[in-house]
ROMIDO-223135 format. One record per atom (N, C-alpha, C, CB): residue number from 1; residue in one letter; x, y, z; atom name. Coordinates in steps of 0.02 Angstrom, whole numbers, plus 32768, in hexadecimal, padded with zeros to 4 digits. Atoms other than C-alpha are relative to their C-alpha. Glycine has a CB too. Layout:
<atoms>
[NUM; A; [X; Y; Z]; CA]
...
</atoms>
This chain:
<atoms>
[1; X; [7FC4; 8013; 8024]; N]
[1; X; [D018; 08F7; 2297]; CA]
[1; X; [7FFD; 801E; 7FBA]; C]
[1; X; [8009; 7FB3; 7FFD]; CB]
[2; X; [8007; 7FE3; 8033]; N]
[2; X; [D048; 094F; 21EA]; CA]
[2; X; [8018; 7FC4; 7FE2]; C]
[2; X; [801C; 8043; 7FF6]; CB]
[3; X; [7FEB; 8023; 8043]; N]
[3; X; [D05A; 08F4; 2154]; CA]
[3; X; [8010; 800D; 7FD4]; C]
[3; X; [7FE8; 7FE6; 7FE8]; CB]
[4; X; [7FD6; 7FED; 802B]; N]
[4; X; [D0D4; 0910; 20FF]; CA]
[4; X; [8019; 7FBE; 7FBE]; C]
[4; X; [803B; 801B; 8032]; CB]
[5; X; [7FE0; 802D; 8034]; N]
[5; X; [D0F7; 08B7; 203A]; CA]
[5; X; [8050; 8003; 7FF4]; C]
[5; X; [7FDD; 8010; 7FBF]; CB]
[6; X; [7FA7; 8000; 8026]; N]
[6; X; [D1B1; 08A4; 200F]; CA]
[6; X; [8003; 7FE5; 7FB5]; C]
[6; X; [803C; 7FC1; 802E]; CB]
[7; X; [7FD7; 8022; 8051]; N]
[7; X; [D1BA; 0863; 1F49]; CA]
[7; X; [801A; 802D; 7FE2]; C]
[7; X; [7FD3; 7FDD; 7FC3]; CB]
[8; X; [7FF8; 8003; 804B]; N]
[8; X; [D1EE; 0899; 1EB3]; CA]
[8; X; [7FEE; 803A; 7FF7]; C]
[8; X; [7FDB; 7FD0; 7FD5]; CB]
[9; X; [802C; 7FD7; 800C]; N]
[9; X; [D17D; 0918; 1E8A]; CA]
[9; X; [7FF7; 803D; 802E]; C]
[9; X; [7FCC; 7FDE; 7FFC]; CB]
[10; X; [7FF6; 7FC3; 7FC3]; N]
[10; X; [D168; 0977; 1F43]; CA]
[10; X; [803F; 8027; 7FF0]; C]
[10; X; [800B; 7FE1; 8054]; CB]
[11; X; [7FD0; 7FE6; 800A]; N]
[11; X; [D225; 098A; 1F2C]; CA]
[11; X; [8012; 8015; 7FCF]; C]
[11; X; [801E; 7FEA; 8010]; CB]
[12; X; [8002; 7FC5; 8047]; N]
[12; X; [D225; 09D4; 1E83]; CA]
[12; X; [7FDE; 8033; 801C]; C]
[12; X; [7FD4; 7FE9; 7FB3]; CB]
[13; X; [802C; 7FAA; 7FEE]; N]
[13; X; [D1A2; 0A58; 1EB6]; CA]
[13; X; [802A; 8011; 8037]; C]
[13; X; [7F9C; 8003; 801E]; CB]
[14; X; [7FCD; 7FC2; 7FD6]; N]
[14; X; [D200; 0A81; 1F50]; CA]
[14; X; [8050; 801C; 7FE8]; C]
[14; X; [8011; 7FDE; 804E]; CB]
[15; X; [7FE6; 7FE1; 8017]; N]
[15; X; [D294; 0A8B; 1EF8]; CA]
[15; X; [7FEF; 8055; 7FC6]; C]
[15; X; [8016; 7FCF; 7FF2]; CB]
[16; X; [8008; 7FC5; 8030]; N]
[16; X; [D24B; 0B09; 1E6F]; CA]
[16; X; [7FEA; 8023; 801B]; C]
[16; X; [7FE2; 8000; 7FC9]; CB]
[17; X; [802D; 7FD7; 7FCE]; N]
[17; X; [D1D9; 0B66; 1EEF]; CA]
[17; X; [804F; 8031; 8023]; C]
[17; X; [7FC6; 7FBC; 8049]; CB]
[18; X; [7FBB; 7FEA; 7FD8]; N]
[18; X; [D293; 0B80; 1F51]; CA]
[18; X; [801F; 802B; 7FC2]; C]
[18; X; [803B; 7FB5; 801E]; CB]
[19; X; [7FDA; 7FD2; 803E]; N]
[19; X; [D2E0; 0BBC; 1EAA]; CA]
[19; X; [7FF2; 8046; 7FE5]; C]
[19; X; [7FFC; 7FDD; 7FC5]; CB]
[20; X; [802F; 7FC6; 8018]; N]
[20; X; [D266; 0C26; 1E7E]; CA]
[20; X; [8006; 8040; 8023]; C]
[20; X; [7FB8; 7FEE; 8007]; CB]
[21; X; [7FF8; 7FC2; 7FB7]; N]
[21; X; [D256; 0C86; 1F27]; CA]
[21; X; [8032; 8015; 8009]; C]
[21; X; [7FF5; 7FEC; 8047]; CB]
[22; X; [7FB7; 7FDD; 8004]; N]
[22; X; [D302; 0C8A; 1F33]; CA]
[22; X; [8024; 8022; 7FEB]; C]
[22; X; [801E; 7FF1; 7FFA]; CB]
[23; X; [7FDD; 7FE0; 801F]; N]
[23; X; [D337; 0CCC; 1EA7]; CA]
[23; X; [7FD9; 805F; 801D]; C]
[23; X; [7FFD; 7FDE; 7FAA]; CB]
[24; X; [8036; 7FC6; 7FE8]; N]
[24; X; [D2A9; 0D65; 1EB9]; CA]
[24; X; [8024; 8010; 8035]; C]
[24; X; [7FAE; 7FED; 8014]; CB]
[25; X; [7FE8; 7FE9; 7FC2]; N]
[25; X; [D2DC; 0D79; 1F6B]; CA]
[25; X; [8046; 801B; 8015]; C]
[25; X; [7FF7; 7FD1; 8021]; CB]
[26; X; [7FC2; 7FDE; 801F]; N]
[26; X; [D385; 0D8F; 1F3F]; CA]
[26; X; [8023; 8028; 7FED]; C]
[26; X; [800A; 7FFC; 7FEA]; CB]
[27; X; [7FEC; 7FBE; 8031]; N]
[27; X; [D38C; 0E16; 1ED1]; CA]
[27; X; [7FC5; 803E; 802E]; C]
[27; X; [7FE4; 7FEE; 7F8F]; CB]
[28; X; [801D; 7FD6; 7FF2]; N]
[28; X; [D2F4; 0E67; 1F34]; CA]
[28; X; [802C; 800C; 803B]; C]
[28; X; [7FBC; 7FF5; 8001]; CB]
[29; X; [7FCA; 7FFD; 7FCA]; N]
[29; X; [D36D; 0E5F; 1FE8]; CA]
[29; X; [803E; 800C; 7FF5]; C]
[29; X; [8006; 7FCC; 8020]; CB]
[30; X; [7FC3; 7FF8; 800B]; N]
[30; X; [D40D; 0E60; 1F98]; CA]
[30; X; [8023; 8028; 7FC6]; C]
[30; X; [8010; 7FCA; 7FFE]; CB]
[31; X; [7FE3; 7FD0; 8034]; N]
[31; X; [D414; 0EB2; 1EFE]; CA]
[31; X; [8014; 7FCB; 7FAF]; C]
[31; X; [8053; 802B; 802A]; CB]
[32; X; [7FD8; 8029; 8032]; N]
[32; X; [D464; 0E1D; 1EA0]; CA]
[32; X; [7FE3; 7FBA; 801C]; C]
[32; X; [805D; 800C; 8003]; CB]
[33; X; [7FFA; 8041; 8001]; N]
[33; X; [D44A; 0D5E; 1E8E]; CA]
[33; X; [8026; 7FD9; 8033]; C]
[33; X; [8015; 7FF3; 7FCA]; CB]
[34; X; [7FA9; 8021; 7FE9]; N]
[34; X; [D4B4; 0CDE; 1EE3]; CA]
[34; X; [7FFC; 7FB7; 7FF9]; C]
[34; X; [801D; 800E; 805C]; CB]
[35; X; [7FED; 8035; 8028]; N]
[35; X; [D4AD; 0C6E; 1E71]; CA]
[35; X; [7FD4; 7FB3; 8001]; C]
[35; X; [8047; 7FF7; 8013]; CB]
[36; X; [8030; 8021; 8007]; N]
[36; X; [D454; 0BCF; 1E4A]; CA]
[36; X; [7FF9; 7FDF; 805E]; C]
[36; X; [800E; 7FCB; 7FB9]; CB]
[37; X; [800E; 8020; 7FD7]; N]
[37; X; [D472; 0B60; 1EE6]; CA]
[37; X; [7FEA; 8028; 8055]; C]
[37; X; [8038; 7FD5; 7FF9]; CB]
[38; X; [7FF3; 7FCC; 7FC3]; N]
[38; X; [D47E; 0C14; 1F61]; CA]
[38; X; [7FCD; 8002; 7FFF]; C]
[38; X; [8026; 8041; 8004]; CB]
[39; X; [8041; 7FFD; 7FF9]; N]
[39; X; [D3D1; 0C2F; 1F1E]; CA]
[39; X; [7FC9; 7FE3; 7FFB]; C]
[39; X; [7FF6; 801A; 7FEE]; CB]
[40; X; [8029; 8032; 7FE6]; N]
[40; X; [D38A; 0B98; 1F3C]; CA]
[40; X; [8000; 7FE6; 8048]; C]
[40; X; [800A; 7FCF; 7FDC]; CB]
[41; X; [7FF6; 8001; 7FB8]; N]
[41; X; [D3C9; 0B89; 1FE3]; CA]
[41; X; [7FCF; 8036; 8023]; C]
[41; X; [804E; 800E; 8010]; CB]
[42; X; [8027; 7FCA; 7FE4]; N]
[42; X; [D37A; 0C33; 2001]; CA]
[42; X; [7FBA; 7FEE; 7FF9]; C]
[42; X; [800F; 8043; 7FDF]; CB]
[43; X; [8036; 8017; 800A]; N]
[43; X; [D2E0; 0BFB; 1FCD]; CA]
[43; X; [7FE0; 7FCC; 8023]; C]
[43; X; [8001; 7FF5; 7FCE]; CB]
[44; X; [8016; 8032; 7FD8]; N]
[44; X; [D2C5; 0B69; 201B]; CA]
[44; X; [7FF8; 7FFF; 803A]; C]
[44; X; [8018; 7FD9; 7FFC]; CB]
[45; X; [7FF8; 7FF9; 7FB7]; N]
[45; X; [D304; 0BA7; 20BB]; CA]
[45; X; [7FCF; 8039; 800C]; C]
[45; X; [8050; 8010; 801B]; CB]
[46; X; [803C; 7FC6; 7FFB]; N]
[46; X; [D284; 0C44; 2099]; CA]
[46; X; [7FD2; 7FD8; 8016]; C]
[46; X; [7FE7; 802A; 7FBB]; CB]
[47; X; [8045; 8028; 800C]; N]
[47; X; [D1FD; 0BC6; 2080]; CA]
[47; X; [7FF3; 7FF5; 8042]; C]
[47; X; [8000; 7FB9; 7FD4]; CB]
[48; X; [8011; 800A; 7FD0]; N]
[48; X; [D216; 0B7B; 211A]; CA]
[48; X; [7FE0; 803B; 8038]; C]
[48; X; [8031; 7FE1; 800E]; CB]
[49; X; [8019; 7FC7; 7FCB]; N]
[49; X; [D22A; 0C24; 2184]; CA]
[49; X; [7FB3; 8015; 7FF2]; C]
[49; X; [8032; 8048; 7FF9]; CB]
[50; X; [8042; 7FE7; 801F]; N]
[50; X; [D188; 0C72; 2124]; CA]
[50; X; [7FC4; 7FCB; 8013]; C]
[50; X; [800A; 8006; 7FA9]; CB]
[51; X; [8034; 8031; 7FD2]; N]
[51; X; [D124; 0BCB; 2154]; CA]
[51; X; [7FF9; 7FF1; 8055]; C]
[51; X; [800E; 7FBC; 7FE6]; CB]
[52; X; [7FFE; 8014; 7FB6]; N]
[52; X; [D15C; 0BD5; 220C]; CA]
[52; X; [7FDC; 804C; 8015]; C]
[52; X; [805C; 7FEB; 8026]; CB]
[53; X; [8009; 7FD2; 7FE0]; N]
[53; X; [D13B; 0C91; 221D]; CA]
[53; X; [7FA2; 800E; 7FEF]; C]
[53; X; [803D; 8038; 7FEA]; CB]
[54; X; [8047; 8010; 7FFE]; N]
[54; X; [D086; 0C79; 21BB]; CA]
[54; X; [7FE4; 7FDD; 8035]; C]
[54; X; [7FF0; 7FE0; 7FCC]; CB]
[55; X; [800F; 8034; 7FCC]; N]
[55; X; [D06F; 0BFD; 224C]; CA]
[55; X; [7FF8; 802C; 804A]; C]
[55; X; [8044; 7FC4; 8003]; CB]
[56; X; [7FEB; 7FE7; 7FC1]; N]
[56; X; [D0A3; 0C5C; 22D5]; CA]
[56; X; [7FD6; 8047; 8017]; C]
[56; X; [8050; 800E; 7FF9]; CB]
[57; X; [8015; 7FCB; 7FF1]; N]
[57; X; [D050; 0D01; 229D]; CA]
[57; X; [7FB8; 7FFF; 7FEE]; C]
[57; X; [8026; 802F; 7FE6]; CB]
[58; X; [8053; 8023; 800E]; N]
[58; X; [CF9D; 0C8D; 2274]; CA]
[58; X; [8009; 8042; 7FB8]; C]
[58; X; [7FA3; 800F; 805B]; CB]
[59; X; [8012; 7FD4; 804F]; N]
[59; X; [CFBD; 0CEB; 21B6]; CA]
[59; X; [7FEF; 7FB3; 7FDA]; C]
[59; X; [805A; 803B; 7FD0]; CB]
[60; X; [8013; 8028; 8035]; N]
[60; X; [CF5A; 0C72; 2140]; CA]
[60; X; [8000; 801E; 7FC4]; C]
[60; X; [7FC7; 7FE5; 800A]; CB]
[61; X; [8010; 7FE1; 8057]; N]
[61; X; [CF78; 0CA4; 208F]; CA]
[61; X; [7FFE; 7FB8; 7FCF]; C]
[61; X; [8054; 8040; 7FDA]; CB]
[62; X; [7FFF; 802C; 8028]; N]
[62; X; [CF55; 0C54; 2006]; CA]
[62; X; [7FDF; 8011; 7FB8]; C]
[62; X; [7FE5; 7FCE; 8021]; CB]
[63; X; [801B; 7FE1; 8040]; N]
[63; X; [CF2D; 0C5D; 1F48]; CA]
[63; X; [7FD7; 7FD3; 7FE9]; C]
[63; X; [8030; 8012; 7FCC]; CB]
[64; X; [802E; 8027; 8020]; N]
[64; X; [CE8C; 0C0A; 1F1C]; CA]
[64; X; [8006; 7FC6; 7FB8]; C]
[64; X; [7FD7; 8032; 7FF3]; CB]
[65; X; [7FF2; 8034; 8049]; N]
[65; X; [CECD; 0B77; 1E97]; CA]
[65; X; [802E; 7FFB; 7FED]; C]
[65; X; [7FE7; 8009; 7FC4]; CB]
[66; X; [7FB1; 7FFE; 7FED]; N]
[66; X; [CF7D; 0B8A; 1EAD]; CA]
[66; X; [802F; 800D; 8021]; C]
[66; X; [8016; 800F; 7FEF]; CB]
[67; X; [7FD5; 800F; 7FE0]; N]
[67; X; [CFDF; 0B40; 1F15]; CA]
[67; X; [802E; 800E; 8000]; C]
[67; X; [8004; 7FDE; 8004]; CB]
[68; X; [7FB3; 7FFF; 800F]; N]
[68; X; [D081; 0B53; 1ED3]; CA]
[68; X; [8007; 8042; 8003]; C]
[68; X; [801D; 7FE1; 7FB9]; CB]
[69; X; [8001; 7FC4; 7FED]; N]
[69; X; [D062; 0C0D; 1ECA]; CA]
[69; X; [8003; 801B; 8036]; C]
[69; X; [7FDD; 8013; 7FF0]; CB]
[70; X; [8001; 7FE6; 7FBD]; N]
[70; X; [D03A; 0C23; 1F7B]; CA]
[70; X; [8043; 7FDD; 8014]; C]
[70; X; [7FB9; 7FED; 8030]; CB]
[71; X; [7FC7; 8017; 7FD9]; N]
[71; X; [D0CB; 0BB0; 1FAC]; CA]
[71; X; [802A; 8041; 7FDA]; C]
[71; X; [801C; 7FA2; 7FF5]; CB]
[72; X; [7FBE; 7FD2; 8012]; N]
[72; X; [D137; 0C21; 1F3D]; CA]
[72; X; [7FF0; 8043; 8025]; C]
[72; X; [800C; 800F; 7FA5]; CB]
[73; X; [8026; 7FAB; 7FD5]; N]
[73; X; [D0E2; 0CD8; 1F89]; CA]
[73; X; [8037; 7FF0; 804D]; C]
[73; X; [7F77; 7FFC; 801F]; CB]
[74; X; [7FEC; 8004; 7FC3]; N]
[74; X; [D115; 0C90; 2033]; CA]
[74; X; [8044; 7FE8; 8007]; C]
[74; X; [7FD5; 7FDB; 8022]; CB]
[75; X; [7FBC; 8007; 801D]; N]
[75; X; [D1B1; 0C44; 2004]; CA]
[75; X; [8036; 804D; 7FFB]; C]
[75; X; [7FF0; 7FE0; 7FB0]; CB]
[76; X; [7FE7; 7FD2; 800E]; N]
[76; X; [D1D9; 0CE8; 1FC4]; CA]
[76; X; [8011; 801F; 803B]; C]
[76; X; [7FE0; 801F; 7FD7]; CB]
[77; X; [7FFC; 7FD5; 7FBB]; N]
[77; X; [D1B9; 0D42; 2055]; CA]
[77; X; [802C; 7FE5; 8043]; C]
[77; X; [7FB4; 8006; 801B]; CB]
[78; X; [7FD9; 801F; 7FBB]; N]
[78; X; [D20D; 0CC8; 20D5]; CA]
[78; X; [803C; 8009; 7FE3]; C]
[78; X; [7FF4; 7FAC; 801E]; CB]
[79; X; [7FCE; 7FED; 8018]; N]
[79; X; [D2B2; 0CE6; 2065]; CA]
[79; X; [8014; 8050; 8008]; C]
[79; X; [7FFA; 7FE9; 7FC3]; CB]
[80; X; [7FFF; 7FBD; 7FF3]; N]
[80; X; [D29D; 0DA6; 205C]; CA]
[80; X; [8024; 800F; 8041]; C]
[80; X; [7FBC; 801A; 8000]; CB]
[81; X; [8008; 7FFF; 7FBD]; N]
[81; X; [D292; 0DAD; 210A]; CA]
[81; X; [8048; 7FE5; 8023]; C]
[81; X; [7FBF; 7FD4; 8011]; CB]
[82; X; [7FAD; 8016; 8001]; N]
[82; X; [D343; 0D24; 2124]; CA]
[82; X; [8015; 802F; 7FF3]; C]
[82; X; [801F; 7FCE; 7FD2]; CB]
[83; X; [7FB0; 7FD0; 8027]; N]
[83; X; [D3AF; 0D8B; 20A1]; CA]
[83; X; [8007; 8050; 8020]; C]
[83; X; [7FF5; 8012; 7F92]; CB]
[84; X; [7FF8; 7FB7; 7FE4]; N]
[84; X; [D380; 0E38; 20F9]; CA]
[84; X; [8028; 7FEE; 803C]; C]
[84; X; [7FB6; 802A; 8015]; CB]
[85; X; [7FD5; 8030; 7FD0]; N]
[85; X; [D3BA; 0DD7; 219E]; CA]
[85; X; [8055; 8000; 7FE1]; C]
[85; X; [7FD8; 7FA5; 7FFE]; CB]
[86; X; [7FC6; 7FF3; 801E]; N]
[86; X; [D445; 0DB6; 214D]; CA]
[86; X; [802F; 8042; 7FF4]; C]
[86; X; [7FF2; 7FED; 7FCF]; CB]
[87; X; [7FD2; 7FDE; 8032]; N]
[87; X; [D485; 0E3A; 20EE]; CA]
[87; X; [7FE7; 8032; 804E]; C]
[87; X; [7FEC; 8014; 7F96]; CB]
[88; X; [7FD6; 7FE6; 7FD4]; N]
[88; X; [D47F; 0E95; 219B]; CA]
[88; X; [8031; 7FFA; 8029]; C]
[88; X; [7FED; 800C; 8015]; CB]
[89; X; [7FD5; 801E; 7FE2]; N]
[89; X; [D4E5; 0E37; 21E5]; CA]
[89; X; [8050; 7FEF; 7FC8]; C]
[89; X; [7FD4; 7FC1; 801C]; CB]
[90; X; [7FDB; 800D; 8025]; N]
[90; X; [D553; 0E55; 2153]; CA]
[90; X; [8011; 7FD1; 7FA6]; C]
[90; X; [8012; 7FF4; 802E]; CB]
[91; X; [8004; 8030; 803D]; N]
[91; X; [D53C; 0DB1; 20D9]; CA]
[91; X; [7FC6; 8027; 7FC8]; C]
[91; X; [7FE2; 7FA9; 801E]; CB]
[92; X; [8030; 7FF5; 8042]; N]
[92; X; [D50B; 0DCE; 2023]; CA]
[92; X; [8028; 8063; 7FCF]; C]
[92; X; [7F8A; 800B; 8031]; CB]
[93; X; [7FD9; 7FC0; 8010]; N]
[93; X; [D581; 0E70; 2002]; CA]
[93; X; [8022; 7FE8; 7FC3]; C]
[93; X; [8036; 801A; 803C]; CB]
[94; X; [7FE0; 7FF5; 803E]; N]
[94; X; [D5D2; 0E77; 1F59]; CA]
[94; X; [804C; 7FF4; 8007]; C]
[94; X; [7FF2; 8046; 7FE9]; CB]
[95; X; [7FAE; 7FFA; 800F]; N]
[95; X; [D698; 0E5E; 1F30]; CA]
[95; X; [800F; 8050; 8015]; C]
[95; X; [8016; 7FEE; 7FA0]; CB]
[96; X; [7FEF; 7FB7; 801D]; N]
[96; X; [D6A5; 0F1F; 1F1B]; CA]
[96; X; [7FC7; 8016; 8043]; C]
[96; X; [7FEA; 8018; 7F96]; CB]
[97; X; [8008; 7FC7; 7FC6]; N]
[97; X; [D63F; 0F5E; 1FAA]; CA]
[97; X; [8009; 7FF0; 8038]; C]
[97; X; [7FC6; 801F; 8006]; CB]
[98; X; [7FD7; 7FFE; 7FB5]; N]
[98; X; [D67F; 0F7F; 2059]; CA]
[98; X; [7FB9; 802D; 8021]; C]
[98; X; [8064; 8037; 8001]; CB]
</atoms>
């Protein structure tokens, strides 16, 4: 069984961990931002993918004494990975480009 905390605190770091990655991931996949709540969504939803595909592909990373770093690294990368998804399928295109 995993054990998982819910307070206060978890949900601050996953929020900022999500923000973080998101934004990064964002501009590295898309070119541009999308804005505070777009790139916290991205992030968070990175996080998850990036922890399922570490799982799946037995990748253990990790940064010796920070946590929050490695969550963000992988974070990052499970977002990257979404918004490319994405933005082939169209989403994440600009006003002005066709």
């Amino acid at each position: 069984m995993i054990d998982i905390r819910l307070d206060v605190d978890t949900i601050l770091i996953w929020i900022l961990v999500g923000l973080v990655a998101g934004a990064l991931a964002s501009r590295v996949a898309l070119g541009h931002g999308l804005g505070l709540l777009g790139d916290l969504v991205a992030g968070v939803l990175g996080a998850f993918i990036g922890g399922v595909l570490a799982e799946v592909f037995k990748i253990n990373f990790a940064i010796s004494g920070h946590p929050i770093i490695t969550a963000m690294v992988v974070a990052f990368v499970g977002a990257v990975i979404l918004l490319f998804i994405l933005r082939i399928f169209g989403f994440g295109r600009g006003r002005g480009e066709h």
